[in-house]
LOLUM-131684 format. One record per residue (C-alpha): residue in three letters; y, z, x. Coordinates in pm, 1 decimal. Layout:
<pts>
{pt 'ALA'; {Y; Z; X}}
...
</pts>
This chain:
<pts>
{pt 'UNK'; {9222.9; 650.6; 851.4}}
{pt 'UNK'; {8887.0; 842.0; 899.5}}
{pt 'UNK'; {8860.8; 734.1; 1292.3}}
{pt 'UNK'; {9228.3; 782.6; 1363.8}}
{pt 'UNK'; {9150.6; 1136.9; 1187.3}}
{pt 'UNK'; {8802.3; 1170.9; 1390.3}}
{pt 'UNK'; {9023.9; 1038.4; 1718.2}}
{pt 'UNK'; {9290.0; 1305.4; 1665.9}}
{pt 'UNK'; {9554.8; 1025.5; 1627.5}}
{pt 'UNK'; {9638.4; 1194.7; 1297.6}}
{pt 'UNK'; {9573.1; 1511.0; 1164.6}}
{pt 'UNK'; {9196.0; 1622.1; 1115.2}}
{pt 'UNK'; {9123.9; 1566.4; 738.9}}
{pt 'UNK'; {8909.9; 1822.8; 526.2}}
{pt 'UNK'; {8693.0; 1602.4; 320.4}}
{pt 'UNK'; {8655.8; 1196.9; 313.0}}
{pt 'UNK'; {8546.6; 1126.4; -64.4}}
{pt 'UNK'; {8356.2; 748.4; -137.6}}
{pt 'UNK'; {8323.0; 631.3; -484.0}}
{pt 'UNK'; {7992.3; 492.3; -558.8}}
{pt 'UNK'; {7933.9; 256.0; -847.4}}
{pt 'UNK'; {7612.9; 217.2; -765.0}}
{pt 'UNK'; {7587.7; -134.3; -716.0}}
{pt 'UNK'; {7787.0; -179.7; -348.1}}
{pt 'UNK'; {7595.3; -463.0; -164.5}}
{pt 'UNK'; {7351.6; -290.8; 114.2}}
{pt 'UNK'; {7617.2; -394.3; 404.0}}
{pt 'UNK'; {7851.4; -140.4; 237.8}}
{pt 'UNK'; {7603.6; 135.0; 231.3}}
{pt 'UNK'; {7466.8; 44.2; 585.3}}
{pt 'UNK'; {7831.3; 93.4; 694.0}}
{pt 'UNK'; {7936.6; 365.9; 524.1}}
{pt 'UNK'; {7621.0; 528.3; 708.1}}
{pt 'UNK'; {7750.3; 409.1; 1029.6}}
{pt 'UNK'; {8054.2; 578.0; 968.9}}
{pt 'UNK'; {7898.0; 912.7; 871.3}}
{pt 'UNK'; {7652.6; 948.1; 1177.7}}
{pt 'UNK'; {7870.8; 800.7; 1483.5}}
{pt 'UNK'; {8246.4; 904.3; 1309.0}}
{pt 'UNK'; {8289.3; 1136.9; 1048.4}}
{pt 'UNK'; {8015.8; 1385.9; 1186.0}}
{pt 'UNK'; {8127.9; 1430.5; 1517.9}}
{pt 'UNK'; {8454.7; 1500.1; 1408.1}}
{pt 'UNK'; {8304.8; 1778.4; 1152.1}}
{pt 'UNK'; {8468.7; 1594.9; 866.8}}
{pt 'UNK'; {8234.4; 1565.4; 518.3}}
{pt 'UNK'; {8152.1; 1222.8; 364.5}}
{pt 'UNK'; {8115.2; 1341.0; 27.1}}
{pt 'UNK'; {7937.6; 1081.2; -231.9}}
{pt 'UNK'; {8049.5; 1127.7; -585.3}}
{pt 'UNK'; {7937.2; 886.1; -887.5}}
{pt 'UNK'; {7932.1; 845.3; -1232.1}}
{pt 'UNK'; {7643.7; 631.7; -1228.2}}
{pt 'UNK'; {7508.6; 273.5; -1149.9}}
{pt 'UNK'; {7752.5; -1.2; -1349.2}}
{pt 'UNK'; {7471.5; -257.8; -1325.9}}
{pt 'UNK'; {7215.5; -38.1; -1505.1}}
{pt 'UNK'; {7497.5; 108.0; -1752.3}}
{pt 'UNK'; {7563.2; -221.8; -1879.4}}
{pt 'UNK'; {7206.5; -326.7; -1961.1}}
{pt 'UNK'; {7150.7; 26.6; -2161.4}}
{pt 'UNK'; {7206.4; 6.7; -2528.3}}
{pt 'UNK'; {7184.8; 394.1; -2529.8}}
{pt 'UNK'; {7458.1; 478.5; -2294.1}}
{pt 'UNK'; {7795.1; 471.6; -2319.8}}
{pt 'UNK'; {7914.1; 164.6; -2118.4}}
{pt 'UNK'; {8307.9; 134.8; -1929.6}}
{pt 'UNK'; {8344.2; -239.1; -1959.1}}
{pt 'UNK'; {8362.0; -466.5; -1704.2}}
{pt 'UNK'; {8611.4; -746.5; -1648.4}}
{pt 'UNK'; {8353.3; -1033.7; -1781.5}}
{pt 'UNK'; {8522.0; -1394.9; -1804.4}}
{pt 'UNK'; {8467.2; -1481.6; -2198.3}}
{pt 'UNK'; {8383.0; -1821.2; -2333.6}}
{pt 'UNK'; {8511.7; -1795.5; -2750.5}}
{pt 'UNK'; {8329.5; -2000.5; -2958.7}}
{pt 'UNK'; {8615.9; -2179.8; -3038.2}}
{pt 'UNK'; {8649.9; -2281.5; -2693.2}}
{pt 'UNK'; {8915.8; -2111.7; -2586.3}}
{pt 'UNK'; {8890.6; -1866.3; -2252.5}}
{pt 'UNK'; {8972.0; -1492.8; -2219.0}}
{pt 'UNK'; {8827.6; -1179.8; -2076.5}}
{pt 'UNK'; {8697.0; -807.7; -2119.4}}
{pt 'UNK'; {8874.7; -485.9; -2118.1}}
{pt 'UNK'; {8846.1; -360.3; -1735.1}}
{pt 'UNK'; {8740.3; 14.6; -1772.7}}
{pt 'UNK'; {8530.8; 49.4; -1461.8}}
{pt 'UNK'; {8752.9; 110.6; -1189.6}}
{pt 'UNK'; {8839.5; 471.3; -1387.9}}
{pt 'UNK'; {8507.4; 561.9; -1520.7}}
{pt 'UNK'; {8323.9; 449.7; -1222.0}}
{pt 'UNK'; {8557.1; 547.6; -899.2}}
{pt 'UNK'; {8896.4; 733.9; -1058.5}}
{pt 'UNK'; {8702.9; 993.0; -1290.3}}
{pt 'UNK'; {8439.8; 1137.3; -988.8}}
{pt 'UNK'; {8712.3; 1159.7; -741.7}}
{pt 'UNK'; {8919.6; 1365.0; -957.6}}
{pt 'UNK'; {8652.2; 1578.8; -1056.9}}
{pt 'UNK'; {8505.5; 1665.4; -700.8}}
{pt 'UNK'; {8874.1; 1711.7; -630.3}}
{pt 'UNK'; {8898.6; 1972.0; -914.1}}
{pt 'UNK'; {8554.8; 2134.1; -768.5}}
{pt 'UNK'; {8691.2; 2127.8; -404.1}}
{pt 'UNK'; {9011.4; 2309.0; -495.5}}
{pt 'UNK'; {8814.4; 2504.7; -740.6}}
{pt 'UNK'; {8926.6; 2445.1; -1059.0}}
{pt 'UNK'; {8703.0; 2250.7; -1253.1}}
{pt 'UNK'; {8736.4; 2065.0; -1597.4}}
{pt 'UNK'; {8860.8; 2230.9; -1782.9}}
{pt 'UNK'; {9004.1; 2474.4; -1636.2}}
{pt 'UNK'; {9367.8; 2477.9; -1595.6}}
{pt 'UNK'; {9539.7; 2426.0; -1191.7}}
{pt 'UNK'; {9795.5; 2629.1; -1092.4}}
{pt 'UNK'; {10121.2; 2413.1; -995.5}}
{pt 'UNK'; {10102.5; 2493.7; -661.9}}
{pt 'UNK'; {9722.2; 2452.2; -593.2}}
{pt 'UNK'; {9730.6; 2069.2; -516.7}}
{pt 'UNK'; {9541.0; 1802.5; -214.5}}
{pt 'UNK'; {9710.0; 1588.9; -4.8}}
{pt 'UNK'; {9546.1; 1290.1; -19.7}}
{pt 'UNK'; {9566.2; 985.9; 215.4}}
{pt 'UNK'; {9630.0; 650.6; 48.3}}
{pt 'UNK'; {9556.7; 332.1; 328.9}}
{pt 'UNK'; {9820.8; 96.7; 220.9}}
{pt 'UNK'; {9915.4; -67.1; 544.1}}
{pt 'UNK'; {10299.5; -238.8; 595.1}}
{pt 'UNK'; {10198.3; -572.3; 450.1}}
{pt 'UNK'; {10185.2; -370.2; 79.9}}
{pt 'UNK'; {10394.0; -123.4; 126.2}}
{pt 'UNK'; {10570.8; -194.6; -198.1}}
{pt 'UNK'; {10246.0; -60.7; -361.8}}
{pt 'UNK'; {10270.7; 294.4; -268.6}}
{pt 'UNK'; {10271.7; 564.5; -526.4}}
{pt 'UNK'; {10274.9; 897.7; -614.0}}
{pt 'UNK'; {9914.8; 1056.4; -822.9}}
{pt 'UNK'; {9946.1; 1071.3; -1171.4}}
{pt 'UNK'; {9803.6; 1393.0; -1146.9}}
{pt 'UNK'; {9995.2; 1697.1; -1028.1}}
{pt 'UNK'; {9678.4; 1813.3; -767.1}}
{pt 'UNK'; {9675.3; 1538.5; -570.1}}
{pt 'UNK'; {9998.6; 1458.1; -334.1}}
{pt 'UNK'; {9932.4; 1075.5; -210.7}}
{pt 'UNK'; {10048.0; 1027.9; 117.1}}
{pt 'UNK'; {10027.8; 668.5; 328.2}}
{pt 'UNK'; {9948.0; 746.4; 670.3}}
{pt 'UNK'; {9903.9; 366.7; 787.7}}
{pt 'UNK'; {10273.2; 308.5; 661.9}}
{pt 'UNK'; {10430.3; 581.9; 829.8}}
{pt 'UNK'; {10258.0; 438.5; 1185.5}}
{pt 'UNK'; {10344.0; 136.3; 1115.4}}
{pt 'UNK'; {10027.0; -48.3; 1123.8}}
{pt 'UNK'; {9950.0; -397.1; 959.1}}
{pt 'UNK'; {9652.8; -508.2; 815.2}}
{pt 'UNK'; {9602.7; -725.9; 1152.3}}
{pt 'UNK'; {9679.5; -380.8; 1301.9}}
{pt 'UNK'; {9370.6; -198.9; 1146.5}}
{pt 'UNK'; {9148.7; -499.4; 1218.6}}
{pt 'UNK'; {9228.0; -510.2; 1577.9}}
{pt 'UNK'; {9144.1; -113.3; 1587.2}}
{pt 'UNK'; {8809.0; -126.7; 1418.8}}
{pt 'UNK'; {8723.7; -387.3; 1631.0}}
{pt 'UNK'; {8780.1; -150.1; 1943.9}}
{pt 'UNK'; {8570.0; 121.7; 1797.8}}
{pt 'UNK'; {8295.3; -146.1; 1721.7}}
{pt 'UNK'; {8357.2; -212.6; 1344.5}}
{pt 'UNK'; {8506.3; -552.9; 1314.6}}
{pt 'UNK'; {8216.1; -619.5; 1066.8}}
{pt 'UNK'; {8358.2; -362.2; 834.6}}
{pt 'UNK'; {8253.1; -517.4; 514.0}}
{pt 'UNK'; {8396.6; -504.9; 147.7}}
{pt 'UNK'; {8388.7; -241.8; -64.4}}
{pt 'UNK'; {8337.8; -378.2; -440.3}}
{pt 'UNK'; {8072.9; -383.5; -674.4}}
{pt 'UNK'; {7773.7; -674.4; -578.8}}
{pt 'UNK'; {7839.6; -824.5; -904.4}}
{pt 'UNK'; {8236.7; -835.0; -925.7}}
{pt 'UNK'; {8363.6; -1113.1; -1130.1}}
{pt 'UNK'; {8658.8; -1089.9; -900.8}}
{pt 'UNK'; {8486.0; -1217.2; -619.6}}
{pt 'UNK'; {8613.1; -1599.8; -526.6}}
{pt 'UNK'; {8364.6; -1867.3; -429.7}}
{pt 'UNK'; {8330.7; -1763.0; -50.7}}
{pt 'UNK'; {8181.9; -1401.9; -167.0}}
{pt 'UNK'; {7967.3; -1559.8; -426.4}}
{pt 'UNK'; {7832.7; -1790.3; -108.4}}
{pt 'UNK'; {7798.4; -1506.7; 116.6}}
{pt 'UNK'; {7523.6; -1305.7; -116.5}}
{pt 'UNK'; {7335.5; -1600.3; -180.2}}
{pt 'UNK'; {7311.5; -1748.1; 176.9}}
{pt 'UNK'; {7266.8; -1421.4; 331.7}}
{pt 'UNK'; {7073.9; -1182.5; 108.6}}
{pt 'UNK'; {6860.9; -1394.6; -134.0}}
{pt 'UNK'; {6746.0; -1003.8; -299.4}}
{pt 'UNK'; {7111.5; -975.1; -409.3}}
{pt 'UNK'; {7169.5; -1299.5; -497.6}}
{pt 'UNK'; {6880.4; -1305.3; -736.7}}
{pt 'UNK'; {6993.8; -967.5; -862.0}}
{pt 'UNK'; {7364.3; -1101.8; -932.8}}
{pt 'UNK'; {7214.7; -1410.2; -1158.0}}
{pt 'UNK'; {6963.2; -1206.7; -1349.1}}
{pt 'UNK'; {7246.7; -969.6; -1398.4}}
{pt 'UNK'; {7458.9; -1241.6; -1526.9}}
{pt 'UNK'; {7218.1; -1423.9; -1765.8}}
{pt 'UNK'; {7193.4; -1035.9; -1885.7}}
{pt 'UNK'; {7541.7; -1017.4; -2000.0}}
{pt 'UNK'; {7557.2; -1289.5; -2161.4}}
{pt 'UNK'; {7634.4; -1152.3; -2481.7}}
{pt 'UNK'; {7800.7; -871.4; -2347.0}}
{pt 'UNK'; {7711.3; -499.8; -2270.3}}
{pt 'UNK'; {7393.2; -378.8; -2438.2}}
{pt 'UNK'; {7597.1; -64.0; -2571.4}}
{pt 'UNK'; {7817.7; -260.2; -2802.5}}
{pt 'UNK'; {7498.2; -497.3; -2913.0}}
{pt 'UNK'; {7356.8; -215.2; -3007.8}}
{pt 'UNK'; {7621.1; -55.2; -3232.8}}
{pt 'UNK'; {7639.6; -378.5; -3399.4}}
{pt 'UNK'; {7997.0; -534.7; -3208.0}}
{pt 'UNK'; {7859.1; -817.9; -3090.3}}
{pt 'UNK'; {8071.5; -1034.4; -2879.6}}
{pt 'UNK'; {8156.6; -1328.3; -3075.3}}
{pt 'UNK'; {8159.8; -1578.0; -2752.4}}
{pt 'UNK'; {7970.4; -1576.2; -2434.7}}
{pt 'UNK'; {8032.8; -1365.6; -2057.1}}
{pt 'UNK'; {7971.0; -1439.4; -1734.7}}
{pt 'UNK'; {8063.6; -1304.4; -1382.4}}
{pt 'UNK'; {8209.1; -1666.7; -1233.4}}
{pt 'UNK'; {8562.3; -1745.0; -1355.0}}
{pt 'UNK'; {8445.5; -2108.7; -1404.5}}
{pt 'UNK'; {8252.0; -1940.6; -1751.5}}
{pt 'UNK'; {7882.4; -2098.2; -1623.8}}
{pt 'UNK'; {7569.4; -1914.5; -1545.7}}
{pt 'UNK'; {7609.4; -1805.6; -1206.3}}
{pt 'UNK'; {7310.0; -2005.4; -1053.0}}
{pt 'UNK'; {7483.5; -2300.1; -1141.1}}
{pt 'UNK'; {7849.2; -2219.2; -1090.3}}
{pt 'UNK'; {8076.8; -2481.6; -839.0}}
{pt 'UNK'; {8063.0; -2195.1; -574.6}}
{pt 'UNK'; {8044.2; -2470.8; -330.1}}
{pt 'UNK'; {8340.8; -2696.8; -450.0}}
{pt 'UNK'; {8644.5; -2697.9; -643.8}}
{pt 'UNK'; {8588.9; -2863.3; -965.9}}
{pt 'UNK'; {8789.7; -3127.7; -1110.3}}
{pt 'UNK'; {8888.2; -2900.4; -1390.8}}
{pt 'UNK'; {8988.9; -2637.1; -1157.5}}
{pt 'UNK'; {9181.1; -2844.9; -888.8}}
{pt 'UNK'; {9383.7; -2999.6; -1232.2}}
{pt 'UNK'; {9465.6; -2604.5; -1304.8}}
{pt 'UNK'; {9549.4; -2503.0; -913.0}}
{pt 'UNK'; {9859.4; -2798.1; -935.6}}
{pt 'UNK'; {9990.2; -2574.7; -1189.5}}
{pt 'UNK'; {9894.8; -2280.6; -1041.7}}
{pt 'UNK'; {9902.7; -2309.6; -674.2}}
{pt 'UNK'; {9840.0; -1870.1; -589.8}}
{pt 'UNK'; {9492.9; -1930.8; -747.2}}
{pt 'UNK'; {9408.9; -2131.6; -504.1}}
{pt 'UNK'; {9311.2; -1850.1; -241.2}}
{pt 'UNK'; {9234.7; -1636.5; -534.3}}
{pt 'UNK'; {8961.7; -1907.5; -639.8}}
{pt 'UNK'; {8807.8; -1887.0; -287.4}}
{pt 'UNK'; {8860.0; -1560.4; -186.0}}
{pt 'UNK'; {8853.6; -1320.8; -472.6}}
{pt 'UNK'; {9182.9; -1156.3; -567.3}}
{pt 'UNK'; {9384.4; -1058.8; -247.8}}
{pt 'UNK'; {9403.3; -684.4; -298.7}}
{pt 'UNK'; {9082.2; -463.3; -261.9}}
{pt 'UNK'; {8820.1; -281.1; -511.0}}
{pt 'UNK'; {8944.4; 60.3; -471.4}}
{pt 'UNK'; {8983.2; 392.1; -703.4}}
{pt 'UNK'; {9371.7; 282.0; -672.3}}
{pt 'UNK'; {9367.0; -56.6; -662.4}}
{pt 'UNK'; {9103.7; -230.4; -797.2}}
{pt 'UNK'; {9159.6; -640.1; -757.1}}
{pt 'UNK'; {9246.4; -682.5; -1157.6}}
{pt 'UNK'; {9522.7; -439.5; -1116.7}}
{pt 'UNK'; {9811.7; -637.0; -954.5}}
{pt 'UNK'; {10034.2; -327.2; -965.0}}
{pt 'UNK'; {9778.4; -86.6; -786.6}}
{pt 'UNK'; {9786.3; -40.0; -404.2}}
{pt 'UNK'; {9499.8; -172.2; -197.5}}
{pt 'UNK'; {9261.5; 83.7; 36.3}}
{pt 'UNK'; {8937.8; 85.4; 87.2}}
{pt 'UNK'; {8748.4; 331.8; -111.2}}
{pt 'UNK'; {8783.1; 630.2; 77.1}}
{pt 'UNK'; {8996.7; 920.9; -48.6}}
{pt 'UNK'; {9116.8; 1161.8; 218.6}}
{pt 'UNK'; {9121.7; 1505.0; 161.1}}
{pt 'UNK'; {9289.5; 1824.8; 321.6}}
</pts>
C-alpha cells in the first residue's frame, strides 16, 4: 500500500505508522529502511516509529510491568496449555493509537470530537477478505484499499517483486512462539546472533515473566517458545515428531501451521493467535 501510494496508484497517504516491539529480526529493520530511503521519502510520505518498548527485555525485568506473551506451558501435572496473549495491544495496538491521538491532536486524555477521525488503510488482500473490519475506536475509519483493487496475495507478491522487494521479509517478533519449524530453521541457519539470542531468551522464560516471579505468582509449570514444550536448542525443528505426526491425523490444518507458523500475519490487527483478526503487515496508513 505504501508504493502504490508513493506510485500514485492510490491516493498519497499522510503518515505510514510501524509498530516496533523491539525485537523484529534485523531483515525487518534493514527493510523497513529500504522502504524509507528509496519509497516513502521520495514520495514525501513520513515513516513514523512508535513503541512501547522492547518485549524481549520487558519480560526478563522483574520491575516492569510485563504484557504477556503467548508462551506454550508444560503443567506439572503434565497436561499442556498456554499464556494470556497481551502483546499484540500493549506492544503494537496501544502506540498506534496514541501517535494517532497526537497526529490529530488530541492526546490521552483528552476527549475527540466525533467528527475529528483518520482514515486508515487496512492491507487485507481478496484471499481474507472476510476479515475486514471497522476500528473499535471512533478516530480511526479502516478502509481496505487492496480489496477494493482487487489484488491477491499472489497479486502483491508479483508487484513487490517489480519494484525490487520480493525479499520482503516478516514482520513478527524474533522470538514468536507462533513461528512453525521453517522460521525457527531460518534464524538459526542464517543468523547464528539471533539464533543464540532466541534460546537464551527461551531458557529465560522458563518459569515465566520475571514481573510475575517477582510479585510472588509463580507459574506453577514450565514455558517455552516451541509448541513441542522443549528448550528451543533442542526442539524437532528439523522433523515432525512421532508425537506430533499422531496429533496432525487428528488434526490435519496443523500441519502447515506446524511448519509454517500460523497462516495469518503479526500485525497491530491481526496478530497470528487471533484467528478472527485480519492479516497486514504492520504498517498503518494514515491521511
Amino acid at each position: 500500500m505504501l508504493a502504490l501510494s508513493a506510485e500514485g496508484v492510490l491516493p498519497k497517504v499522510d503518515y505510514a505508522i510501524f509498530a516496533d516491539t523491539g525485537w523484529e529480526p534485523a531483515a525487518v529493520y534493514e527493510h523497513l529502511g529500504r522502504l524509507e530511503t528509496e519509497i516513502a521519502m521520495p514520495a514525501g510520505i513520513p515513516v513514523l516509529r512508535v513503541s512501547a518498548g522492547s518485549i524481549r527485555d520487558d519480560a526478563l525485568d522483574p520491575d516492569h510491568r510485563f504484557a504477556s506473551m503467548p508462551l506454550y506451558i508444560l503443567n506439572q501435572d503434565g497436561k499442556q496449555g498456554m499464556t494470556r496473549r497481551q502483546c499484540t495491544g500493549e506492544y503494537k495496538i496501544k502506540p498506534i493509537k496514541k501517535k494517532v491521538r497526537e497526529l490529530l491532536g488530541y492526546p490521552y486524555p483528552q476527549r475527540i470530537p466525533k467528527d475529528v477521525f483518520v482514515e486508515q488503510w487496512i492491507g487485507i488482500s481478496t484471499d481474507e477478505f472476510h476479515r475486514a473490519k471497522d476500528a473499535d475506536v471512533r478516530y480511526m475509519k479502516n478502509v481496505h484499499p487492496l480489496i477494493e483493487m482487487g489484488l491477491s496475495r499472489s497479486d502483491c507478491v508479483r508487484y513487490l517483486a517489480s519494484l525490487g522487494l520480493a525479499d520482503t521479509p516478516k514482520s513478527s517478533c524474533l522470538g514468536c512462539p507462533f513461528h512453525g519449524n521453517a522460521q525457527w530453521r531460518r534464524i538459526r541457519d542464517t543468523s547464528p546472533e539471533e539464533w543464540q539470542d532466541v534460546v537464551a531468551f527461551d531458557a529465560a522464560i522458563r518459569k515465566g515473566n520475571a514481573r510475575a516471579n517477582a510479585a510472588g505468582n509463580k507459574l506453577l509449570g514450565q514455558a517455552f517458545l516451541h509448541r513441542s514444550r522443549v528448550p528451543l536448542s533442542e526442539a524437532p525443528i528439523d522433523h515432525v515428531t512421532a508425537a506430533e505426526r499422531a496429533a496432525l491425523q487428528s488434526e490435519p490444518a496443523d500441519v502447515y501451521e506446524l511448519e509454517h507458523g500460523v497462516a495469518d500475519g503479526c500485525s497491530p490487527w491481526a496478530c497470528r493467535g487471533d484467528a478472527d483478526a485480519p492479516a497486514q503487515d504492520d504498517f498503518g496508513l494514515a491521511s
